[in-house]
Wavefront OBJ file of the C-alpha trace (Angstrom):
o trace
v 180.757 49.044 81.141
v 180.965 52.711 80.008
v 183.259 55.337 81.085
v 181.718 56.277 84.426
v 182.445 59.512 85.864
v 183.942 59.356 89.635
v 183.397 62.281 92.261
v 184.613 62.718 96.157
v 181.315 64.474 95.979
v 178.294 65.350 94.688
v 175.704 68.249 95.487
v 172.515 68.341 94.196
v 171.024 72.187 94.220
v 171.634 75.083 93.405
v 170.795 77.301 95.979
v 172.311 78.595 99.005
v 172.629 75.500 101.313
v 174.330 73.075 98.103
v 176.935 76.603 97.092
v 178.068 76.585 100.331
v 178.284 72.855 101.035
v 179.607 72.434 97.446
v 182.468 75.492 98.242
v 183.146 74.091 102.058
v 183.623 70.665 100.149
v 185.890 71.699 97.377
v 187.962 73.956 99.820
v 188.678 70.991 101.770
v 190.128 69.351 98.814
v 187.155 67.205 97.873
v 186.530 67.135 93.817
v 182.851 68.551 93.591
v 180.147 67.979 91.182
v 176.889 70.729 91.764
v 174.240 69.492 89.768
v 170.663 71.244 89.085
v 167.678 69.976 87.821
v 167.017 73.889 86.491
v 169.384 76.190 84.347
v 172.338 77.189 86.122
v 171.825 80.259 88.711
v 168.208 80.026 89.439
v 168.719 79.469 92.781
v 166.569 80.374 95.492
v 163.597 83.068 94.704
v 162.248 82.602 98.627
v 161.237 85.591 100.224
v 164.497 85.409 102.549
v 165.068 88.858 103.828
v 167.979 88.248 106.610
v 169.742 86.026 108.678
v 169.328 85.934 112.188
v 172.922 86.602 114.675
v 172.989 87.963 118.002
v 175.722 91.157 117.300
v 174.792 92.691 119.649
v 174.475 90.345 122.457
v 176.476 89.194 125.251
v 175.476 85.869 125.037
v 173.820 83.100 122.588
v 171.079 82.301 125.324
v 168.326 84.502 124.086
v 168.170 83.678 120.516
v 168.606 79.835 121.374
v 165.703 80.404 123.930
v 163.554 82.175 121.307
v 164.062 79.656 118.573
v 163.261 76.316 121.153
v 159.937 78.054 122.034
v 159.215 79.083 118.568
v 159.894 75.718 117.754
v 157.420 74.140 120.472
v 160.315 72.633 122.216
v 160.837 69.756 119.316
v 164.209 71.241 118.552
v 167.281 69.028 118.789
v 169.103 71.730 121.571
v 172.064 70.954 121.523
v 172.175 71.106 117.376
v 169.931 74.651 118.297
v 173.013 75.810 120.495
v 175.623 74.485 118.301
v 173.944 76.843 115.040
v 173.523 79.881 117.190
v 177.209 79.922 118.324
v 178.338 79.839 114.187
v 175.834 82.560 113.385
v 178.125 85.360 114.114
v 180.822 83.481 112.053
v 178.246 83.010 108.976
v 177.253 87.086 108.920
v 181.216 87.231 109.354
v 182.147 85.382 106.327
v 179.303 86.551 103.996
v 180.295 90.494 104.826
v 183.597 89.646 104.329
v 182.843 87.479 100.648
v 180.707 90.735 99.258
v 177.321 90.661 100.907
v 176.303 94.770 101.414
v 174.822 94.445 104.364
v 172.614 97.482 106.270
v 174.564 98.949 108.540
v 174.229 100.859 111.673
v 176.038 103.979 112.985
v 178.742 101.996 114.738
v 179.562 100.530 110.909
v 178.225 97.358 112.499
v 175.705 95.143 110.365
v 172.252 96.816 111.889
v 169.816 94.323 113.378
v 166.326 94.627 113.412
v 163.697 93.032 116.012
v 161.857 90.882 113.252
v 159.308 87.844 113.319
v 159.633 85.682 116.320
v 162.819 87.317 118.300
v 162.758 88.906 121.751
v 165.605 90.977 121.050
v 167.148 93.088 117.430
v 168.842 90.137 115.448
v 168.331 90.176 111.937
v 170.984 91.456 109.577
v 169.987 91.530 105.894
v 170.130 93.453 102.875
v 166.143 94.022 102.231
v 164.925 92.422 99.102
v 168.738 91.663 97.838
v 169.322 89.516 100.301
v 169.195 86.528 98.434
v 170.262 87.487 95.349
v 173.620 88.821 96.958
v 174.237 85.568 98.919
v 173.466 83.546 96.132
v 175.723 85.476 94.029
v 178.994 85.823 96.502
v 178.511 82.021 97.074
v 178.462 80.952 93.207
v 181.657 83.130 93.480
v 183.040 80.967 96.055
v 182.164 78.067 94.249
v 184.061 79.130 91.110
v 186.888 80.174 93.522
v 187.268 76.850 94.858
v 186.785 74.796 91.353
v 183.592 73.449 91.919
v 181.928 71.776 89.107
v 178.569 73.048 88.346
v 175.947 71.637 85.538
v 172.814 72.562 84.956
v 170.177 70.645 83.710
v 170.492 67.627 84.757
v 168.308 65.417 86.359
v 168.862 62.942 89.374
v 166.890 59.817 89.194
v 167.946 57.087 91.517
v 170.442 57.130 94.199
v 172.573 54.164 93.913
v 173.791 52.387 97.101
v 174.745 49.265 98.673
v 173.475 48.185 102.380
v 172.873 51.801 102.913
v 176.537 53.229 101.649
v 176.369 55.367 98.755
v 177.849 54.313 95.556
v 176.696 56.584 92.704
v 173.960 58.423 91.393
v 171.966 57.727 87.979
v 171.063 60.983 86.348
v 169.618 62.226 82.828
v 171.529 65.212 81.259
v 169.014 67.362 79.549
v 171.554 69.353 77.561
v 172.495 66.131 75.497
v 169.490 63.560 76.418
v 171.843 61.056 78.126
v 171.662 58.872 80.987
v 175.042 59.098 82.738
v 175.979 57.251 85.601
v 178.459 58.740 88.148
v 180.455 56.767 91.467
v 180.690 59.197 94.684
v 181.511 58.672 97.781
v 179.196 61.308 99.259
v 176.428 62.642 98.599
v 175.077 65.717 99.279
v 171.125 66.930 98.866
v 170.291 70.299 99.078
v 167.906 71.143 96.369
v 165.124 72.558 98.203
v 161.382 71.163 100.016
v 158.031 69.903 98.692
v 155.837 73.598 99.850
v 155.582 73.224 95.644
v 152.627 70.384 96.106
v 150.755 73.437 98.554
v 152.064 76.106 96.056
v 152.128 74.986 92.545
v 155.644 75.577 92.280
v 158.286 73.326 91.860
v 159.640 70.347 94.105
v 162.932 69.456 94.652
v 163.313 65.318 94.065
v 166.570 64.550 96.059
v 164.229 64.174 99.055
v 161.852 61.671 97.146
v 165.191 60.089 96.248
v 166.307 58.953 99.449
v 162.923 57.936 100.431
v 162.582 56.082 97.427
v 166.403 54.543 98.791
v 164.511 53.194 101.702
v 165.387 56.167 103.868
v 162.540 57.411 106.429
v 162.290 60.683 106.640
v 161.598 63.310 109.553
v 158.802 65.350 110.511
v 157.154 66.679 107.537
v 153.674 67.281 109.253
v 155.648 70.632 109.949
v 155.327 73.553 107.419
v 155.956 76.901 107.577
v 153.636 79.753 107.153
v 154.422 83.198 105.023
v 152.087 85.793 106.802
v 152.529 88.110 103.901
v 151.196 86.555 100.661
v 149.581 88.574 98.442
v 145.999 87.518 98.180
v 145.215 85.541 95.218
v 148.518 85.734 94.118
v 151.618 83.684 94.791
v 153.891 86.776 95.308
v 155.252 86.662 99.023
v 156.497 89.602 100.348
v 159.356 89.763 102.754
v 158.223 89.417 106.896
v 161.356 91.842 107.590
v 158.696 94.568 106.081
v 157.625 94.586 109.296
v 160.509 95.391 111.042
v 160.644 98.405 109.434
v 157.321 99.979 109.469
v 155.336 98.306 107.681
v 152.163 97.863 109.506
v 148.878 95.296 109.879
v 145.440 96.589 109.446
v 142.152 95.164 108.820
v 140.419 96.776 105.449
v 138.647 99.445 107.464
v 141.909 100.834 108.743
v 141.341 99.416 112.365
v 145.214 98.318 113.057
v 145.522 93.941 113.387
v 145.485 93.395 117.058
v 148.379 91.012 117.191
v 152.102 91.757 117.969
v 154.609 92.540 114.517
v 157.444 91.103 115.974
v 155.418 87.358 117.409
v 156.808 84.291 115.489
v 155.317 83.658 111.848
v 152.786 80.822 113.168
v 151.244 83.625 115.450
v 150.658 86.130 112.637
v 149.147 83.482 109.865
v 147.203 82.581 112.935
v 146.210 86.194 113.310
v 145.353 87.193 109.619
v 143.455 83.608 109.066
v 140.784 84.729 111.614
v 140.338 87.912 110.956
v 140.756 87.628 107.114
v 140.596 90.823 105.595
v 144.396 92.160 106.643
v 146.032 94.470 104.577
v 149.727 95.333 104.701
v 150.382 99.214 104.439
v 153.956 100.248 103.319
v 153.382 103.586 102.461
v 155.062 105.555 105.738
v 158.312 103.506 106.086
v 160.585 106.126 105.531
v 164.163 106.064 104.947
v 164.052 101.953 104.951
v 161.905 102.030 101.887
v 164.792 101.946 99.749
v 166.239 98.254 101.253
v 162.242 97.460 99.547
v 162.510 99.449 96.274
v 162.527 95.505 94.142
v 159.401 94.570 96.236
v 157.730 97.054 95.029
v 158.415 97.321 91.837
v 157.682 93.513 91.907
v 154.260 93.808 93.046
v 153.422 96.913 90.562
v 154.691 95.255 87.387
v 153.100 92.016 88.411
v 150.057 93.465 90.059
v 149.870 97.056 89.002
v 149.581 97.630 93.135
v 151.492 100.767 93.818
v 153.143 100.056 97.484
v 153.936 103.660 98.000
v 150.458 104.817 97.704
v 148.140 101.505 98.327
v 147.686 99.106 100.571
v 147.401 94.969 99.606
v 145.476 92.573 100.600
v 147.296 89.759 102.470
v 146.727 86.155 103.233
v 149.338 83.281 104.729
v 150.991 80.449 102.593
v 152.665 77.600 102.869
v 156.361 78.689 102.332
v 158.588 76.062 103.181
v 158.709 72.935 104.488
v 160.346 72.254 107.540
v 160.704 68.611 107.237
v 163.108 66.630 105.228
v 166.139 64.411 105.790
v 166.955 63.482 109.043
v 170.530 64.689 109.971
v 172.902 64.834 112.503
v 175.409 68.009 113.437
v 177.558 66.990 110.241
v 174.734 66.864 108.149
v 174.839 63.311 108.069
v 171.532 61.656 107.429
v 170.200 59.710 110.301
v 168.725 55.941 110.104
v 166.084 55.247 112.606
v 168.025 56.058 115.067
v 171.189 58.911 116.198
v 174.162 56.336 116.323
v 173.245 54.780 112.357
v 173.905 56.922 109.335
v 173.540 56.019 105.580
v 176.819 56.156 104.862
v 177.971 58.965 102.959
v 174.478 60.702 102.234
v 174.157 63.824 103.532
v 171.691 66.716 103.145
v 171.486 70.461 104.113
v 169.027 73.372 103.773
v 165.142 73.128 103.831
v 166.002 69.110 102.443
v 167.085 68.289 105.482
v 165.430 68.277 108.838
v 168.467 69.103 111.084
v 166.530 70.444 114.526
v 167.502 73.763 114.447
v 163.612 74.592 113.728
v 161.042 71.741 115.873
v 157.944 72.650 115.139
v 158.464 76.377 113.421
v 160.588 78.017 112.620
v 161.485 82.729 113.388
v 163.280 84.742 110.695
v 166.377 84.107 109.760
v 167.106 80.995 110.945
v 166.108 79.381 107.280
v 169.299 81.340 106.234
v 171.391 80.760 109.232
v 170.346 76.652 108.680
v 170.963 76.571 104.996
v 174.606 78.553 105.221
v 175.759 77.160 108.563
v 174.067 73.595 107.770
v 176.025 73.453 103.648
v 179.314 74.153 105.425
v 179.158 71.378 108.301
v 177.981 68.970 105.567
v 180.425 69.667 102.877
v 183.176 69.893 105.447
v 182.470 66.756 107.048
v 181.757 65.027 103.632
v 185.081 66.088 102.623
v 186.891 64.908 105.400
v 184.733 61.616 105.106
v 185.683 61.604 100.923
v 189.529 61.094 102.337
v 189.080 58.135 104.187
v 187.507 55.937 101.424
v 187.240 54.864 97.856
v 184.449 54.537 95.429
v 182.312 51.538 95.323
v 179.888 49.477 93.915
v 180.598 50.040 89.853
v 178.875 46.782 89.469
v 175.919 47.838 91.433
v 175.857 51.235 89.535
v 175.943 49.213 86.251
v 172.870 47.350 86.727
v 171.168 50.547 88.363
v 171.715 52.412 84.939
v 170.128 49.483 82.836
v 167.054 49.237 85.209
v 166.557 53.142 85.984
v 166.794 53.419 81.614
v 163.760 50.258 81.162
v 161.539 52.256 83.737
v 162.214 55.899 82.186
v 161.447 54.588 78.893
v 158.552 52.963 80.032
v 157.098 56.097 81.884
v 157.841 58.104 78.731
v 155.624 55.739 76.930
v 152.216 56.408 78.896
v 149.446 54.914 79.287
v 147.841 53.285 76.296
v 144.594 52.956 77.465
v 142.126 55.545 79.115
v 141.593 59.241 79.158
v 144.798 61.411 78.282
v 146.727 62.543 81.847
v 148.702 65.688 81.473
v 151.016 67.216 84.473
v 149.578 70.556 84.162
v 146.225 69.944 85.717
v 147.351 67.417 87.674
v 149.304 69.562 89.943
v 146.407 71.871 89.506
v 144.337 68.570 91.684
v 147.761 68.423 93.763
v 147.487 71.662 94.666
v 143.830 71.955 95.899
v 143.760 68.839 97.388
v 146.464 70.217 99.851
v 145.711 73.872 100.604
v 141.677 72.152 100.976
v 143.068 69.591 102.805
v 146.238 70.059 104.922
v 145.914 73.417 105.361
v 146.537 75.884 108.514
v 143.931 73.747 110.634
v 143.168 69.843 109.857
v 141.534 67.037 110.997
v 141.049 63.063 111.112
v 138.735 63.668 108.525
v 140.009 65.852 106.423
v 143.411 63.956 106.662
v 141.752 61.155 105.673
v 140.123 62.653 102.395
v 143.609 63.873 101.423
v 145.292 60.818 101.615
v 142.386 59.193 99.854
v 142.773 62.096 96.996
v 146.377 61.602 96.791
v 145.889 57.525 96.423
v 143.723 58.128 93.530
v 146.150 61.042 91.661
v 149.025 58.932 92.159
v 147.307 56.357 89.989
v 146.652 59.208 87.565
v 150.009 60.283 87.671
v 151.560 57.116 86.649
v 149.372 57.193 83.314
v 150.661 60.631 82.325
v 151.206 61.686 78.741
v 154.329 63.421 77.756
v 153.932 65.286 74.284
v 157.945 65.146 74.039
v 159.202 61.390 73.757
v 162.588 62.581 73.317
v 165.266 63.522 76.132
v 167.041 66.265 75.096
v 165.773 69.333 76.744
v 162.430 67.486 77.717
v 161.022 69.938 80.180
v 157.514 67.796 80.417
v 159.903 64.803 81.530
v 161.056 66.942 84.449
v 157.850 68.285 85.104
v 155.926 64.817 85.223
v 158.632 63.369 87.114
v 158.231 66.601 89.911
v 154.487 65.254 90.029
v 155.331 62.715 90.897
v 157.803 63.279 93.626
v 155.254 65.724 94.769
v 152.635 63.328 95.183
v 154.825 60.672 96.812
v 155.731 63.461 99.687
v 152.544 64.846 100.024
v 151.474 61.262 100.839
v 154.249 60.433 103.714
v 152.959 64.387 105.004
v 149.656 63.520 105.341
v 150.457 59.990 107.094
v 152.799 62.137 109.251
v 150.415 64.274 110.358
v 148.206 61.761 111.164
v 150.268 60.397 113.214
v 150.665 63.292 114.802
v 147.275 63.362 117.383
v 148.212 66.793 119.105
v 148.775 70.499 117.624
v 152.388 71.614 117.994
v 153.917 74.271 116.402
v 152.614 74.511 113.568
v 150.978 71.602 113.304
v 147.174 72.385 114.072
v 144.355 70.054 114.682
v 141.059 71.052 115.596
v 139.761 67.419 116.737
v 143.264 67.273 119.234
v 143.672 71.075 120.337
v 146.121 70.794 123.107
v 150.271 69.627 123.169
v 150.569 66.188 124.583
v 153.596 65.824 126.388
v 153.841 62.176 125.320
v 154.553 62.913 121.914
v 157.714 65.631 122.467
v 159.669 63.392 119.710
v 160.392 63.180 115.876
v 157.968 61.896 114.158
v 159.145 59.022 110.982
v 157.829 57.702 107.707
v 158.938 56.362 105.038
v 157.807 55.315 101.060
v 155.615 52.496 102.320
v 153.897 54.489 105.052
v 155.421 52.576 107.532
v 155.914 55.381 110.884
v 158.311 55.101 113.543
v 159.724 57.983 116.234
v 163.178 59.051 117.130
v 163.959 61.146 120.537
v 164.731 64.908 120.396
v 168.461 65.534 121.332
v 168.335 67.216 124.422
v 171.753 69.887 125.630
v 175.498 68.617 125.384
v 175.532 67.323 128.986
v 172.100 64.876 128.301
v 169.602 67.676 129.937
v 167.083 69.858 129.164
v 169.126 73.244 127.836
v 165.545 74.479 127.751
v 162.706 72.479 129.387
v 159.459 72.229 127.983
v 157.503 74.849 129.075
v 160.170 77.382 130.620
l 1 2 3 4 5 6 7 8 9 10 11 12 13 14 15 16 17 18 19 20 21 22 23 24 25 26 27 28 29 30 31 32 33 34 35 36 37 38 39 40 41 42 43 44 45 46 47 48 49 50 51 52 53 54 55 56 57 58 59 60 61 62 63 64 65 66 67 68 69 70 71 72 73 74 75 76 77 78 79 80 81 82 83 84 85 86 87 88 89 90 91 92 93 94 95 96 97 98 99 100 101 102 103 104 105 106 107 108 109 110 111 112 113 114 115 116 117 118 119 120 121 122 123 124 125 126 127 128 129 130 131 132 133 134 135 136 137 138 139 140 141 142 143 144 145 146 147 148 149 150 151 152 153 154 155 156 157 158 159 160 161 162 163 164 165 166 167 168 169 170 171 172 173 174 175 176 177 178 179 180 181 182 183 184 185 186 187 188 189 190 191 192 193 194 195 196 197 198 199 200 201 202 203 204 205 206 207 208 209 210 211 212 213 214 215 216 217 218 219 220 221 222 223 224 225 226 227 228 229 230 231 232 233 234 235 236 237 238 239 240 241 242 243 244 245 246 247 248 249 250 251 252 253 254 255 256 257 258 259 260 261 262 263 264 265 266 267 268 269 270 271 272 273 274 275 276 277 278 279 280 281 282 283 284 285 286 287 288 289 290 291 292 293 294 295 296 297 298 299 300 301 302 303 304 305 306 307 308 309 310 311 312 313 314 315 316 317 318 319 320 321 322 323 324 325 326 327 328 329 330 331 332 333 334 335 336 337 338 339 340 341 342 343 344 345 346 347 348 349 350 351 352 353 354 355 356 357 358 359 360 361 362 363 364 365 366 367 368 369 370 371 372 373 374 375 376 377 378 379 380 381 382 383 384 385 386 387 388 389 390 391 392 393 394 395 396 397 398 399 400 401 402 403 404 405 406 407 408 409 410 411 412 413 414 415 416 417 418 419 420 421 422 423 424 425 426 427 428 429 430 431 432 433 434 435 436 437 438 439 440 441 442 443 444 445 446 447 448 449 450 451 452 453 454 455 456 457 458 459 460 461 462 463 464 465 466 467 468 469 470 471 472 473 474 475 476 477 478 479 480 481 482 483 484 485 486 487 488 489 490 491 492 493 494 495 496 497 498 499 500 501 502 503 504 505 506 507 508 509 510 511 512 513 514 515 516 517 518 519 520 521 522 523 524 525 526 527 528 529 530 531 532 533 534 535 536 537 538 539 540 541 542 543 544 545 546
């Protein structure tokens, strides 16, 4: 066999959650590898405007209370609790690496009463906010002497009776197929909202489904009130916070509450449906917006200052994923069985902080406080064992190589397929069919859609037949994973005979108290449950309904 590269660990992503797993890893003495199926320091372009801490409260009871009702009590609580209690640490340790935060007259990072939270919590930096934390944790990275290649595509995870061994993966910058041994594995490239959206999907959750892992809960999705209409700009929810405003197009103001959870205001601009966001009188705070706007008026030639815009809600992330434990371990079937050595962080993983929605902030707080219990724990984990299964990772290489060469080839036969309208089809299939509000019916019509595109899919044409730099390959191969997940949502939500969060069915209206639990799938539709972790002692922190 071939030189094979060898790794304590391995993240895939290249946003925030993977940096910070990938810098908690290396720090604890792991050797890292960050790979990216993009160019290096794309990141995260999510409309992530703060993360949520209580700073200025006495206690953590309040903002865990807030986020197990915002998340229709399908939260794992004690996981909830454990997050909460590291948030002050997280705003801590980003201050302290270079992230400018607002501040208030104390010197204090201000906190704002934002989108789902009874009391002021979120800390940001407006519309920088993401592009600072990215930045200050590639930093960190580097600091630490993590690894990081761009480019590079991850195509089958390589294990043997559910321990990882490897990965299989097709560098783009030289058209190779390398294999690589690790002993953990980390996944933290990102969701599937792309198959809603258009945009792109991250494939390390379609990889460990397609390792025979079943996955958690992705009949949940979460809702950005504040898409431009027609467009798919997003503006930031912490707007609000600071005086932006609601109205309907006659100026009448949006009867609905700023500050109620982002599931409440979709909810409120999808039946009223002619809301317009006005940002003209936010005073001083206009300046933590100044990108936003200047977004929207090269993009859209809207001038925020002195118009209002039209606004309509989008999918914007997906709260499902990878089941996982505190650690970031991912979860088989069951709490007390992990696949040894995978672990996953960020909107990849599924790690009960958010049930069934999920308030601002908390996508932050999950993807920062989430990276470093998973690259910790992997690290500790990479000390206490050795690589395995070259053998296993040999074979993998040959087979993964027949079947990429054979997908490359097309179809010979039948009309040409091309990826660009296809997840045109993808697209419309799911914002017609698994939209806001759904049904047996239309469930049924979308899985039926998404049988028949899959077929289409596997015929598709690829004008580059070449590796090297083949940005159709990754395309078609993001179809897809798209496609795959968009199929295991659908069965998931029809599963799912209640609405919950939000998850909203017109034919079953109400909660049903008999289905309070996680809902499974996995590549071959098969479904299964697992039970919501209740507090540290084995009660209700929370019970339903308080």
């Amino acid at each position: 066999m071939e030189y094979v590269e060898a790794w304590d660990i391995i993240v895939i992503g290249d946003g925030p959650a993977a940096l910070r797993a990938a810098a908690a890893a290396a720090k604890g003495g792991a050797s890292t590898l960050m790979m990216s199926s993009d160019s290096l320091g794309v990141g995260n372009d999510s409309a992530i405007d703060g993360i949520a801490a209580p700073l200025k409260e006495s206690t953590t009871k309040s903002h865990r209370d807030d986020t197990i009702r915002a998340g229709a009590y399908l939260c794992d609580q004690d996981i909830v609790s454990m997050r909460i209690s590291q948030a002050t640490r997280q705003v801590d340790l980003l201050e302290r690496w270079g992230v400018i935060f607002r501040r208030d007259a104390d010197g204090i990072p201000l906190v704002r009463k934002a989108s789902g939270h009874s009391l002021p919590r979120l800390a940001g930096a407006g519309d920088s906010m993401i592009r600072e934390t990215q930045q200050i944790l590639e930093e960190q990275c580097m600091k630490h002497g993590v690894v990081r290649r761009g480019d590079q595509i991850p195509l089958e995870l390589v294990h043997t009776n559910e321990q990882i061994n490897g990965l299989i993966a097709l560098d783009l910058t030289t058209g190779s197929l390398n294999s690589l041994q690790t002993k953990c594995l980390i996944i933290a490239d990102g969701g599937y909202e792309g198959v809603w959206t258009g945009t792109k999907v991250g494939l390390g959750l379609d990889l460990a489904m397609k390792a025979g892992l079943a996955v958690r809960d992705l009949e949940f999705v979460a809702w950005a009130p504040l898409a431009v209409k027609g467009t798919n700009v997003v503006l930031p929810i912490g707007m609000l916070a600071d005086g932006a405003t609601l109205h309907h197009s006659n100026g009448t103001p949006l009867d609905v509450e700023l500050t109620a959870d982002s599931t409440k205001l979709s909810e409120a601009i999808i039946s009223k449906g002619d809301v317009v966001l006005d940002a003209r009188d936010m005073g001083e705070s206009s300046v933590w917006w100044s990108q936003t706007f200047e977004l929207v008026l090269q993009r859209l030639g809207i001038n925020m200052k002195k118009q209002t815009v039209s606004v309509q809600p989008r999918v914007a992330t997906t709260i499902g994923g990878i089941a996982t434990d505190e650690h970031g371990r991912a979860v088989i079937g069951r709490w007390s069985r992990w696949f040894t050595g995978l672990y996953a962080a960020g909107d990849s993983a599924c790690s009960g902080l958010h049930g069934a929605g999920l308030i601002a902030g908390n996508r932050l707080l999950d993807a920062v406080a989430g990276g470093a219990a998973a690259g910790e724990h992997a690290a500790e984990h990479a000390k206490k064992t050795s690589h395995t299964g070259r053998a296993t990772i040999e074979a993998a290489l040959g087979a993964v190589e027949a079947d990429l060469d054979f997908d490359m080839a097309g179809a010979e036969e039948g009309p040409v397929q091309r990826v660009g309208p296809l997840y045109s089809k993808l697209s419309d299939i799911m914002q017609s069919n698994m939209g806001h509000m759904k049904d047996a019916t239309s469930l049924q019509s979308a899985l039926d859609s998404l049988e028949a595109l899959a077929d289409s899919a596997s015929k598709v044409h690829l004008d580059d037949s070449g590796r090297l730099y083949n940005t159709n390959l990754l395309e078609s191969l993001r179809l897809k994973a798209g496609i795959r997940l968009a199929i295991a949502s659908t069965r998931s939500a029809m599963s799912r005979t209640e609405s919950r969060g939000t998850h909203q069915r017109s034919d079953f209206e109400e909660e049903d108290a008999e289905q309070l639990h996680h809902t499974l799938v996995d590549s071959e539709g098969n479904l299964s449950t697992l039970a919501i972790r209740k507090g540290a002692s084995g009660t209700w922190t929370l019970a339903p309904g308080e």
